[in-house]
N, C-alpha and C positions, 0 to 999 in steps of 0.2 A: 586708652584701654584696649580699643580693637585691634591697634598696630601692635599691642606687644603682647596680644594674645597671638597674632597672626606669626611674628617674629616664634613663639611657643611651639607651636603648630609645627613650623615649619622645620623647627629642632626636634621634635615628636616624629615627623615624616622620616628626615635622614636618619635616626635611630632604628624606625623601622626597615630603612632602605639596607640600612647595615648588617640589620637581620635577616633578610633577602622575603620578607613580607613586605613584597612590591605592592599589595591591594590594599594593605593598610597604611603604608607609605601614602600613595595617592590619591586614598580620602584622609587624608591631611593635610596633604597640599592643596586641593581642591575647599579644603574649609577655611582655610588658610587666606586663597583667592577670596572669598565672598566680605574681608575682615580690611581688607587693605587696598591702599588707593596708590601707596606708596610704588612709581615705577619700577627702583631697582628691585625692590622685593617681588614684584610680580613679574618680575623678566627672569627674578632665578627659580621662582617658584613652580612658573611654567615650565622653564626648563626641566628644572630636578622630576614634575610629573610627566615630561617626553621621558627622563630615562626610563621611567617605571612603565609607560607603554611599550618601551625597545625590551623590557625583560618579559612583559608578559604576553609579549606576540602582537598588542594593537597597535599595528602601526600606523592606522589612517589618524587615531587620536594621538600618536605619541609627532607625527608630521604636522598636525592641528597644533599642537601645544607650542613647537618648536617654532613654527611660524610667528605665533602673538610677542615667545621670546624676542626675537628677530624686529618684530615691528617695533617693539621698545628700544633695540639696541641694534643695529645691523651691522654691528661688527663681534655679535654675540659668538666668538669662534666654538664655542661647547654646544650652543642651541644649532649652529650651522652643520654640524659635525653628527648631529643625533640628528637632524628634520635630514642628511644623506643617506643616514644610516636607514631611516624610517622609509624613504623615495625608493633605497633600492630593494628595499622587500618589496613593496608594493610595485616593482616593477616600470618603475617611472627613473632610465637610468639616465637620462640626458640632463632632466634635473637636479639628480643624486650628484652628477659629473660637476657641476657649477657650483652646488653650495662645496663639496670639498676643495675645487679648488680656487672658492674665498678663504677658505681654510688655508691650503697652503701658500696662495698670496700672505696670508697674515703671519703665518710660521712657517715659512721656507724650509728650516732643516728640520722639519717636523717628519719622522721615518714613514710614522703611520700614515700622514696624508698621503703623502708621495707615493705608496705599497697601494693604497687605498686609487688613487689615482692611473696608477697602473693598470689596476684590475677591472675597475669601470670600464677604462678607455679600450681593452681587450671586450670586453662584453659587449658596448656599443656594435664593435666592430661587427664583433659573432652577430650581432641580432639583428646589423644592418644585412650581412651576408645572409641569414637566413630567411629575414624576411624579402632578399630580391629572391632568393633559392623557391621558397613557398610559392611567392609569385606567377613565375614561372610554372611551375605546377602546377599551380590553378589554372593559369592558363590552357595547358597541356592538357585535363583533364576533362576540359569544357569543349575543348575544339575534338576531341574523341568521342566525347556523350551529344555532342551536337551534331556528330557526321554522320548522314545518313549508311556509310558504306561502311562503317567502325565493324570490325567483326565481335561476336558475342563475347570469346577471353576477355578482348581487351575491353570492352565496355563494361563488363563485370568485375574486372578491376581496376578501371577509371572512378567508375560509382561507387565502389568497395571503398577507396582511398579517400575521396572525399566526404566522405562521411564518417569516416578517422580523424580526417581533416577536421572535422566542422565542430567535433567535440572537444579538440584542444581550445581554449581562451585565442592563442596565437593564431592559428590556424582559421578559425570562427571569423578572427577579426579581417583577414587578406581573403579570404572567399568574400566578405562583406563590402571590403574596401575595391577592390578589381570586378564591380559589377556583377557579382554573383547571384544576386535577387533576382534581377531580370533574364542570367543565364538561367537560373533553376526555373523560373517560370515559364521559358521554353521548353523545357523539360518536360513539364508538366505538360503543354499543349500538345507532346506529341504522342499522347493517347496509347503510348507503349506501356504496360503497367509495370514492368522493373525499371523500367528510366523514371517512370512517376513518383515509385515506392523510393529510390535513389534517391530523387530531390523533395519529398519530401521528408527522409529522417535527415535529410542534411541541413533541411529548413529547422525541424527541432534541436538539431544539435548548436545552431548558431543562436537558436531563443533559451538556450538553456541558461540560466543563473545572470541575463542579460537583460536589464527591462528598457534601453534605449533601443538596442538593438530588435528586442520582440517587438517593441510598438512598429518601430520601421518596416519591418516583415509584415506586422500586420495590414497595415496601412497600404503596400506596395503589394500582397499577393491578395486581399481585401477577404471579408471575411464571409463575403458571400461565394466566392471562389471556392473557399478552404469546405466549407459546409457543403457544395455541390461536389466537392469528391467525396465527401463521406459518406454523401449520400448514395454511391452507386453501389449497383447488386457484384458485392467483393468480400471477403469475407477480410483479406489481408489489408487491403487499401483502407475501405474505413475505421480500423484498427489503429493502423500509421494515422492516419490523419486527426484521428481520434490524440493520441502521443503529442502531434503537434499543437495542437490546441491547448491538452493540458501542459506542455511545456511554456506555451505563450501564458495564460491564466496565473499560473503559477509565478514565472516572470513578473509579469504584470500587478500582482496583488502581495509581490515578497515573500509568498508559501517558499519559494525556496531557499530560504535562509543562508543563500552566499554571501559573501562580502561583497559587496559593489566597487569597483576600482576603477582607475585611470577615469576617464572624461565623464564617469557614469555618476559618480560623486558629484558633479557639479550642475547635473541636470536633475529639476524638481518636476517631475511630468506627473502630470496631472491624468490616473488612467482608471477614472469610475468611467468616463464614457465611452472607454473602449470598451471596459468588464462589461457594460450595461448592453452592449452591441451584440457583442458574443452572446448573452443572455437571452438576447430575443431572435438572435436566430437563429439560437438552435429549440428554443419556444414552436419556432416560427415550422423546423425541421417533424415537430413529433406531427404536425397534422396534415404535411404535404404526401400527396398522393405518388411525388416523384421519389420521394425519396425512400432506400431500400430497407426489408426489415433488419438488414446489421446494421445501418447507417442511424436507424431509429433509434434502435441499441445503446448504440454507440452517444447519443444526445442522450439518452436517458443516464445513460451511465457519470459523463460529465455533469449533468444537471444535479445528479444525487453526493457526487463528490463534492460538488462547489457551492452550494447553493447553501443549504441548512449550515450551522456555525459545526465547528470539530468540535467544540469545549460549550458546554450550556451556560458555564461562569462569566465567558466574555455575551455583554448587554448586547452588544448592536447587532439586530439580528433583520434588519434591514432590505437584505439581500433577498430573505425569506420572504418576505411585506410586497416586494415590486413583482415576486412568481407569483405569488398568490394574487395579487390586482390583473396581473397581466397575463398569466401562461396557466392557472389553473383549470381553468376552462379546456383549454389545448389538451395536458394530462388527464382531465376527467376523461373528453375525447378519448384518448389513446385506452384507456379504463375501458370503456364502453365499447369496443370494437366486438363483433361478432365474425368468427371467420367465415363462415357461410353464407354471410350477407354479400351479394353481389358490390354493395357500398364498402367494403372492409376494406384499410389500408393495407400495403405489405407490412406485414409481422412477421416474427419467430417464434420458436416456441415460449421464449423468456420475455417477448415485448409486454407483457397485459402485466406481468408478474412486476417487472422493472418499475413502473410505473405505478404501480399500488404502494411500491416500496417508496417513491421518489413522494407520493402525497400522503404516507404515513411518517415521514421524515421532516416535511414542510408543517405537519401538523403539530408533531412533537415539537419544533421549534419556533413555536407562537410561545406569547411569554404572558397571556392573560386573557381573561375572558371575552374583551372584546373583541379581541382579533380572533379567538377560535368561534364564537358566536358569527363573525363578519363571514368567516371560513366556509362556514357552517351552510351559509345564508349564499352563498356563491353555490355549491355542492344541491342545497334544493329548486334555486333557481332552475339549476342546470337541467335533473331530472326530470322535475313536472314539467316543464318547457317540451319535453322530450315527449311526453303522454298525447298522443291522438287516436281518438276512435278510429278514425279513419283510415291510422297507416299504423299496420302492424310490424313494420319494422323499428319505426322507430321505439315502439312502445319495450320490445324487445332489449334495442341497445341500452333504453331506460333501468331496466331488472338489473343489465349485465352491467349498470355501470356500477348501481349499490353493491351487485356481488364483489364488483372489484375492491370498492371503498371498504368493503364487508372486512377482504383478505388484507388491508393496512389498517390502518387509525379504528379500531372493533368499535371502541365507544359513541366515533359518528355515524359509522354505520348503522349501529342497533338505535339511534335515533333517526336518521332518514330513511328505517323502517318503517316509522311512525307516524308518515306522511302520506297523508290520506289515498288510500288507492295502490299504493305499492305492492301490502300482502295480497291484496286480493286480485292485481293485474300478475302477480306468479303463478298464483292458482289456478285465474281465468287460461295463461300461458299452458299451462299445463295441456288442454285439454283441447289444444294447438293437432291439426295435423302436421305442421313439421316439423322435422324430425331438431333443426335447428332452435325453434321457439322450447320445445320440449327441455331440452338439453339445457338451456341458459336457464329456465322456470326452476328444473329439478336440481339446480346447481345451486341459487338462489334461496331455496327453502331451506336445504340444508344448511346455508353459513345464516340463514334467518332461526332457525328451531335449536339454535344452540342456547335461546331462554326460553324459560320453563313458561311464560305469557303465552310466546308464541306459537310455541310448540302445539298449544292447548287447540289454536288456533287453526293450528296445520292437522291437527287428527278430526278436530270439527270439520273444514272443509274440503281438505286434500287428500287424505287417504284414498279416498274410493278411486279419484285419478290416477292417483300414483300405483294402486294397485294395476288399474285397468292400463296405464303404459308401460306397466312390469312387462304384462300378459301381451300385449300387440307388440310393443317396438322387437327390433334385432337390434340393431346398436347394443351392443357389450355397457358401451361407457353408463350410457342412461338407466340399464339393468340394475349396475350397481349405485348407481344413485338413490335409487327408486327405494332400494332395502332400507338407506340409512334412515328410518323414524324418529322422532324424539318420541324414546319411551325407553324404560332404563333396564325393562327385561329383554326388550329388540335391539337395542345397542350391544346389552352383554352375548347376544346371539349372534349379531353379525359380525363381534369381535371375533368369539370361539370357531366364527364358521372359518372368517377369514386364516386363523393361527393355524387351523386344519389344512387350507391353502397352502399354504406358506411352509406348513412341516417345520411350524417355531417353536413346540413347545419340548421341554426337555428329555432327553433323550439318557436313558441311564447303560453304562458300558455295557457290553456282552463281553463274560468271562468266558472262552470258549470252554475251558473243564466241567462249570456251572452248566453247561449247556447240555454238553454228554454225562453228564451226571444225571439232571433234570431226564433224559431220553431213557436212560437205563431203568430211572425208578418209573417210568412209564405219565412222568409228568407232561402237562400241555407247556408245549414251548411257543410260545407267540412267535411270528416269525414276517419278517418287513413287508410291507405290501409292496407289488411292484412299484405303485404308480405312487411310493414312496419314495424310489431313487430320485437319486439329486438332478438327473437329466429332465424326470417328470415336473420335481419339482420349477427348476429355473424357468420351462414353459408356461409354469402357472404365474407365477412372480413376474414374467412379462407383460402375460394376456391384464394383468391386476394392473402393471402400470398405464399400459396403453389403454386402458378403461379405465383411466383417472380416480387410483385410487387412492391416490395420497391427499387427491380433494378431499373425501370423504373423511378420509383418518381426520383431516386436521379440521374440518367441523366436528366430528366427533367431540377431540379434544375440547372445542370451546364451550361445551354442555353443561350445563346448571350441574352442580353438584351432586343435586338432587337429583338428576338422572346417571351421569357418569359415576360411579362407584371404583374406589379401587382398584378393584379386582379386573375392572373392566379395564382401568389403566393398563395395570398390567398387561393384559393381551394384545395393548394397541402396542405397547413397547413391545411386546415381541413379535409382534408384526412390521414394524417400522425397521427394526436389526434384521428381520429377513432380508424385507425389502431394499438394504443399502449395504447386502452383502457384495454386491459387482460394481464395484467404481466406475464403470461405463453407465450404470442408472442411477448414480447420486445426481446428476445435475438436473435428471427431468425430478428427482425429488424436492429437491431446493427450488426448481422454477413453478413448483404446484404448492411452497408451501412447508415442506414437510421440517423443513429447519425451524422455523418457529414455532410448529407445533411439538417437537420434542421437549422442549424448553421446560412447558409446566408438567412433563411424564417425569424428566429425571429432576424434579424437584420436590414431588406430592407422590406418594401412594406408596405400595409394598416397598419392601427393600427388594426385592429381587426386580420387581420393574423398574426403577430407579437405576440401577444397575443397566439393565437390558437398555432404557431409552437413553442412557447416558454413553454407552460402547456405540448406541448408534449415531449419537451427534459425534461421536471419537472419529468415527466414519466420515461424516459429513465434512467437517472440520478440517481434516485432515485433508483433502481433493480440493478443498470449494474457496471460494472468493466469501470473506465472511461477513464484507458490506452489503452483498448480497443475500447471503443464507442466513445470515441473523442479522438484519438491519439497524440500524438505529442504537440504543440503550441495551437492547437483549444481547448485543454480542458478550456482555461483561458476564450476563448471567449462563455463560458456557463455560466459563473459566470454575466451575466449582465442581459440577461434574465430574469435570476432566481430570481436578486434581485426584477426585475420589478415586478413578481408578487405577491412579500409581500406587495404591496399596499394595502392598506383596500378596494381601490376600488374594486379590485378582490374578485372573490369570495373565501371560505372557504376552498373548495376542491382545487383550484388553491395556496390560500397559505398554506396548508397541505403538497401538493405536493412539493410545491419549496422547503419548507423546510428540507423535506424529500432528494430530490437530493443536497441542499448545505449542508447537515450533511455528504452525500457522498465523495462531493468534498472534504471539508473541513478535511477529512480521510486522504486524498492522500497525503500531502506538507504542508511546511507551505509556500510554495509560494503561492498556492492556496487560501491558508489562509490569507494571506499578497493580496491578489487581492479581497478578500470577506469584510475582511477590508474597502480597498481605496473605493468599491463601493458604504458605505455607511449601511451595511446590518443588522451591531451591532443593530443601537434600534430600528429596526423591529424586529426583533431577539428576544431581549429585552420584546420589548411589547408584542409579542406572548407567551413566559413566566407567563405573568400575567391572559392569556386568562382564562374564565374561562371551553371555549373548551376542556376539557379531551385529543383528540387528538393533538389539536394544542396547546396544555401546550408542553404536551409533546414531538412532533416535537423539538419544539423551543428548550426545554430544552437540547435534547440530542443535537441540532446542537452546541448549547455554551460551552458541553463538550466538542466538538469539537476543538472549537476555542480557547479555553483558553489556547493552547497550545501557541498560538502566544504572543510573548513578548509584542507587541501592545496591545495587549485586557488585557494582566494582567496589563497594566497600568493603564486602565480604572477601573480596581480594587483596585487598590492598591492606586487613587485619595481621597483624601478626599471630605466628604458632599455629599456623593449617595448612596442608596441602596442595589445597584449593590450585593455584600456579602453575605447581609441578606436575600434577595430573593431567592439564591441559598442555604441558609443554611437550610430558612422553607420550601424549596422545600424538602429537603434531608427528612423530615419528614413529606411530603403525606403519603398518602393507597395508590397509584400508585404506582405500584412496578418500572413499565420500566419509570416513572418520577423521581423515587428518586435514581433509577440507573443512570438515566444519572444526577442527580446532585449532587449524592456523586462520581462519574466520574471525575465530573469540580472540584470539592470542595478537591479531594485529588489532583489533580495535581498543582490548585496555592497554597494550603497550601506546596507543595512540591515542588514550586519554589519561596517562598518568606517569610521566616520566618513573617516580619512583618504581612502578612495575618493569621499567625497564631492566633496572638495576635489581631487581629480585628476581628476574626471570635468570640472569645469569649465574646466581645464586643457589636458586634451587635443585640443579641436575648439573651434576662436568661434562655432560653430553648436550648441554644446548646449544655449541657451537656448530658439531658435527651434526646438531639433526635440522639446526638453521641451515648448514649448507645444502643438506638435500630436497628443503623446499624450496628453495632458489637454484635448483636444476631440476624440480621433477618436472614429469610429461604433461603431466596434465596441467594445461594451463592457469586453471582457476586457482591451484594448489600453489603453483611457482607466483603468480603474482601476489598471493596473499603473504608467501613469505618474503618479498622481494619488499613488502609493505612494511612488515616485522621490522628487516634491514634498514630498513630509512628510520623509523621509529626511534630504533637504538641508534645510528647515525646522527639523528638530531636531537636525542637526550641530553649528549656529554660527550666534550669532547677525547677524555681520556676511551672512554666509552667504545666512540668511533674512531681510535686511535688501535687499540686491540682489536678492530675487526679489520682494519686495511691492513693490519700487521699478521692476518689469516688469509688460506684461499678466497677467501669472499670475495677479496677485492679481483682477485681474475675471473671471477664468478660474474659478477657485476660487470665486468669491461667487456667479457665474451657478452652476455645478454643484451649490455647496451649497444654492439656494434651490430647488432641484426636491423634487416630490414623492418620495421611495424607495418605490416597488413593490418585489416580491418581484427583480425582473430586476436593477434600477438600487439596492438599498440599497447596494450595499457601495462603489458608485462615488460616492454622495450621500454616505456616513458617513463615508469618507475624505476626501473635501473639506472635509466640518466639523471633523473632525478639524485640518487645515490650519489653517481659519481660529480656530480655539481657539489652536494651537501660536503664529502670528501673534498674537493677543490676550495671550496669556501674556506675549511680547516687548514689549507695550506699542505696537505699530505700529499697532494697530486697535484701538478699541472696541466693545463690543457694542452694538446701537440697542434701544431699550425698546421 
């Protein structure tokens, strides 16, 4: 019964093969395999599932399958002829060369093998020749960046090169193979910082999409090496070497979802204990006194990408389990620094922030009571341990570490409040002559009196200090701390005082006629106060930031209800839009906070605040890193905001901005993207596209390149009877360079996920030839290579397809582009051209010239 259901099957599969539904074909064959024992049928079975890997691009399976044919039959000439076909995708053409010609051993006058064997045996040659050519180069390039007498051109385009070099597969692998590890690691020792920066994006470029070769890199440049370059006072260096790490990481754990090919397939490397190595020393990095506050940065940042899961759906959260036993303690640390403690580590202004974010992120991703209790229990150790009458320092970094815990994970903070001694060592701090202990005490109460308990607490025994170091301190910072009370008539005061700062509240037009109208009838005409111009104002909006005032706002915010009011909302939101009216001050906004606490203003309170705190995350959003500015889970809850104000109600500069920040979001995930979807935001999106707004074309446009990564929104293109297409296609052929950038952006990536788009793109306008030819010549490179991508796209759709464009200029389009040199600027424009003309060559349209 099994064999002649498998026999069924296997008639099911060719039916579907016929119908050119290859995916249902080969869960057929594949149900088919599980059914039969019988060899001839599982030698054609496997076969006929290799062809359906050769139609649907996989060729490492469709090479799998063809092999087991093969192992049943080795004179299986159909199975020989597909595992070549499948070798010479994957690049493996020596192999390819053999099985075709068991092939034509077997059928001599066979056209196809012999055309087939031609064209391998030309290949071979090309890629022996290019790889002695590479060679050589490498060579050439090493003995230029190793000479001490090299003059500067030529060493900046020695190191230019190879690090073009290091990003092609090919090139990766002959810098790897010709000693390159140990040349770059010379590099490295000679303490020049562009010979550094040189070898190491060349070290990133060879670990990219490669996990045998990251592990080697790592192993031979070692990972305490890689972590003492980060560590120095550099702003660029620790950046780069920051790159190389997450390109190893990444490598090493599959986050980069390449294909694995040639020898890489056959090694099973076993690399938790390298992830695990990496883990502790950059653990190791947050609390070394050598190392710089970017280089701390720089570990925090890697810590908060790597560490907590991406998806809360996947279980194993393991990763989180061995920071929290092992590096928590390290992070509290870095939490707890005071910078005016003679004992303070190098910081920046983002280190304390980084790291609040990195132990509200480790918190969120506990998955049960016990381990946030275990968490918990770590976090009190730490503090009370920290408590000595005797040294007032420490007792200090004790306060500053719950402030810090205060500003991530709120719910364990407002519990390691409640640990005996803590309120009442801020209070005692308070009354500190210096100016340091002051400053941490008065910092501390505020993200403490955001409940109504302890608030009560705070007017019982703190007021009278906090009055009396209103009245003695100078420090600015600590003045404005000292105002914010918890009490819900002194909140609404220091909102109004602040809005009066800031010159946030609404401003209604002056008609000038109304004006000399008003004068003639002898009416009072109000009239601006000086130290209302906007010069006065931005000095205030300074002085406000550099006396930490976005600390306060966002205690504010977290205030019992019962003392925050509405109303009071509102003024913080229009104090918050003041304040992130200059994009040179959103970042010290976001490093104090101010992005999370927008969160619950544009979700709770008037509509007009709601509005105001929502235009100012549009701000935010739109400059900022948003793993950063909205950590964790809150980033999703910016995406509703945002959409609000593509209303048309809104004004211009409101949907500019938004769209400005959902091009950002939309960067980050396609979960983000899958959540900008559900809320509706496509045909505002859409109609902002049509605008005939210059800026807001172009917002919209680049946010849809954006988005068209999401399988959702390619649906909505790939629907028949709309637009949608053709829109982005005579975009591609504005005079707006950054409009037709970001819409040959969209325009290559769904042509290059949906053949049928290819063929409708040619469809919808008689002009998409001539407006394809002139993104494959324009100037600006980012523009030409995305259409040079377009080109390949339709090139490898169909062949009639890419028979009409060689049969256009393109193809001298294409041959001029591909005979240029590739600098570091122009390779990827130069390789995708070749690419072209290879894909042409394949078709048999062109020949190669010797």
């Amino acid at each position: 019964m099994a064999e002649a259901e498998a026999v069924q099957l296997k008639e099911e599969g060719n039916r579907h093969f016929q119908r050119q539904d290859y995916k249902a074909a080969a869960k057929s064959y594949s149900q088919a395999l599980k059914l039969t024992k019988d060899k001839a049928l599982l030698a054609t079975l496997y076969r006929n599932r290799a062809a359906c890997g050769l139609k649907t691009e996989s060729y490492v399976q469709a090479a799998s399958d063809a092999s087991r044919a093969i192992d049943i039959n080795s004179s299986d000439i159909k199975a020989l002829y597909r595992r070549c076909q499948a070798l010479e995708h994957l690049g493996k053409l020596a192999q390819a060369f053999k099985d075709v010609q068991c092939c034509a051993t077997l059928e001599p006058r066979n056209q196809n093998f012999q055309e087939t064997l031609r064209r391998l045996n030309t290949s071979i040659q090309e890629e022996l020749r290019v790889q002695f050519s590479t060679d050589l180069r490498v060579q050439k390039m090493f003995e230029i960046l190793l000479d001490g007498n090299s003059k500067a051109d030529k060493l900046e385009k020695a190191a230019n090169n190879l690090i073009v070099l290091s990003r092609e597969e090919a090139g990766a692998e002959r810098i790897f193979q010709n000693n390159g590890v140990a040349l770059l690691r010379q590099l490295l020792d000679t303490k020049r910082p562009e010979l550094m920066l040189a070898a190491v994006r060349t070290l990133s470029g060879m670990c990219s999409g490669h996990r045998a070769r990251a592990t080697a890199i790592l192993h031979a440049v070692r990972i305490d090496r890689i972590c003492s370059l980060m560590a120095v006072e550099n702003e660029e260096l620790p950046l780069t070497v920051c790159n190389l790490l997450q390109a190893i990481i990444d490598a090493l754990s599959g986050e980069d979802k390449r294909e694995h090919r040639g020898k890489e397939e056959a090694l099973v490397l076993d690399t938790k204990k390298d992830l695990k190595q990496i883990t502790n020393h950059l653990l190791d990095m947050l609390i070394s006194k050598k190392v710089s506050g970017q280089g701390r940065d720089q570990a925090l940042n890697l810590l908060n990408k790597n560490v907590p899961r991406k998806d809360l759906a996947i279980h194993d959260n393991s990763r989180t389990i061995y920071v929290v036993d092992n590096g928590l303690r390290k992070i509290l640390k870095v939490v707890g620094q005071v910078p005016d403690l003679p004992s303070c580590l190098p910081l920046t202004d983002n280190t304390r922030m980084l790291a609040s974010i990195l132990i509200n992120k480790l918190y969120d991703d506990l998955r049960c009571d016990p381990e946030r209790d275990h968490f918990r229990k770590i976090c009190e150790e730490y503090i009370t341990g920290k408590f000595d009458p005797q040294d007032m320092d420490k007792n200090v970094i004790a306060i500053q570490t719950v402030s810090g815990i205060l500003q991530g994970p709120f719910d364990l903070g407002n519990q390691l409040l409640g640990l005996k001694g803590v309120m009442e060592m801020m209070v005692a701090l308070c009354g500190s002559e210096r100016e340091a202990d002051q400053l941490v005490a008065v910092e501390a109460l505020i993200h403490a009196s955001t409940k109504l308990s302890r608030a009560t607490f705070i007017i019982t025994n703190g007021v009278s200090l906090l009055k009396e170091i209103y009245k003695t301190t100078k420090n600015e910072k600590i003045k404005i701390l000292t105002l914010v009370t918890p009490d819900k008539t002194i909140l609404y005061s220091v909102a109004t005082t602040l809005v009066n700062c800031t010159n946030s509240y609404d401003v209604n037009e002056v008609i000038p006629e109304l004006v000399q109208l008003a004068k003639f009838s002898k009416q009072h005409v109000p009239e601006e106060h000086p130290k209302d111009k906007k010069d006065f104002v931005d000095m205030r909006v300074k002085r406000l930031l550099k006396a930490g005032v976005i600390s306060v706002l966002a205690c504010m915010v977290k205030a019992d209800n019962a003392i925050l009011t509405d109303q009071t909302k509102e003024l913080l939101a229009r104090v918050f839009l003041a304040l992130c009216d200059n994009p040179k001050d959103r970042g010290t906004i976001v490093a104090q906070g101010g992005g999370k606490a927008l969160i619950p203003l544009a979700l709770e309170g008037t509509d007009v605040g709601k509005v105001k705190a929502a235009h100012a995350l549009a701000k935010i959003a739109a400059v900022s890193n948003p793993d950063i500015a909205f950590p964790g889970e809150r980033v999703y809850e910016v995406v509703r905001p945002l959409v609000s104000l593509l209303n048309t109600q809104r004004d211009g500069l409101q949907n500019y901005e938004a769209l400005l920040g959902l091009t950002n979001l939309s960067e980050r995930s396609d979960k983000l993207r899958q959540k900008i979807f559900k809320e509706k935001a496509l045909p505002d999106i859409e109609n902002y596209m049509f605008e005939n707004h210059d800026q807001l074309r172009q917002a919209a446009t680049e946010c849809m390149c954006n988005m068209v990564v999401n399988k959702e929104v390619q649906e909505r293109f790939l629907a028949d009877g709309n637009d949608r297409l053709k829109l982005v296609v005579l975009l591609c052929g504005e005079d707006d360079d950054k409009v037709q950038n970001a819409a040959a952006g969209a325009l290559a990536m769904l042509t290059a996920a949906h053949k049928k788009l290819c063929f409708k793109m040619t469809q919808v306008t008689t002009q998409w030839l001539e407006i394809l030819q002139r993104l494959c010549l324009h100037d600006r490179l980012s523009v030409q290579h995305r259409g040079l991508v377009i080109a390949y796209n339709l090139l490898a759709a169909d062949a009639e397809l890419a028979k009409k464009l060689v049969e256009s200029e393109l193809l001298e389009i294409l041959t001029v582009v591909g005979k240029q040199e590739p600098d570091e600027k122009r390779a990827a424009v130069v390789q995708t051209a070749r690419e072209c003309l290879i894909k042409c060559m394949d078709y048999g349209f062109i020949k190669p010239v010797s």
